[in-house]
N, C-alpha and C positions, 0 to 999 in steps of 0.2 A: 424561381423567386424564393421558397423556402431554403433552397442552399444558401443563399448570398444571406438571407435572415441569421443561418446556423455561423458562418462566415464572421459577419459583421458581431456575432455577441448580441445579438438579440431577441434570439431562440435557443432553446439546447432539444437536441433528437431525443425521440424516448429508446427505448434499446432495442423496442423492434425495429424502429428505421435505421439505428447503429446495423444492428445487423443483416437487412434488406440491404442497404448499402453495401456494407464486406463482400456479401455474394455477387451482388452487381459487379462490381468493381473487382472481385477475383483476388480479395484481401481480406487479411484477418481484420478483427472488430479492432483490436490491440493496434493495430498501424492507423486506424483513422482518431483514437482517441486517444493515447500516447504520444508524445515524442519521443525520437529517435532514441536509442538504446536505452532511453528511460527505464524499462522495465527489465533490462540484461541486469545480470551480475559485472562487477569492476576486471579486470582482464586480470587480477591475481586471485578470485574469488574465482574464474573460468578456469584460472590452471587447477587450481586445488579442488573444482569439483571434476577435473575430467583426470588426478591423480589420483584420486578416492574411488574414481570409475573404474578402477584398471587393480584395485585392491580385493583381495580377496570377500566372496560374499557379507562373512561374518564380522569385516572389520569396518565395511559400512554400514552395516547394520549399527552398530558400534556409534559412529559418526553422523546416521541419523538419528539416531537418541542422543545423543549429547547437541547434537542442532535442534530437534525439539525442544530438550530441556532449556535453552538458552533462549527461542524464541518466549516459549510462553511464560517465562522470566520478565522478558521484555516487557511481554503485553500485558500479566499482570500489574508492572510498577506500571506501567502507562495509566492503566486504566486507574489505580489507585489515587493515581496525581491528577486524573481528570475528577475522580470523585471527592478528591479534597480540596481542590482549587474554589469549586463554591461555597465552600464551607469558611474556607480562608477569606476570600474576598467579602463575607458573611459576618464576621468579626472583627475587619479593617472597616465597615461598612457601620456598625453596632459602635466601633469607638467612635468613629468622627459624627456621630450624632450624638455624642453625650454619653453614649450607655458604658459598659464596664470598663 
């Protein structure tokens, strides 16, 4: 009865039943709450991490610091645009009442 609930979209599992489930069922948590390759890398991002894997120690080392540095680039502006968008919205919101 609670599966067809989880099913239907009118329940969601907490993450102990996610994961009570995986082990029942003899699968990762990732295959019940994912779709399919969702969570893979693109097949040119799979050749280029398994050509970097075949590189000498220190030159990926190399290539996870420059992947680092790029991610948390990313998630900095990310986060910067989520902190300025209320701010923005805050000021479109102040004009069309009148104000500045």
């Amino acid at each position: 009865m609670q599966i067809r609930r989880y099913e239907g979209g009118t329940s969601q599992p907490t993450l102990d039943v996610i994961r009570r489930l995986a082990i029942a069922l003899g699968v990762s948590a990732d295959m019940l709450v994912f779709d399919e390759k969702e969570r893979e890398p693109s097949d040119t991002l799979r050749y280029q991490f398994e050509t970097i894997s075949r590189m000498p120690e220190h030159e990926q080392n190399m290539v996870r610091d420059l992947l680092d540095a790029v991610i948390v680039k990313n998630q900095v502006a990310g986060a910067i645009e989520r902190v300025n968008k209320p701010a923005a919205k805050e000021i479109k919101s102040t004009r069309t009442r009148g104000g500045a």
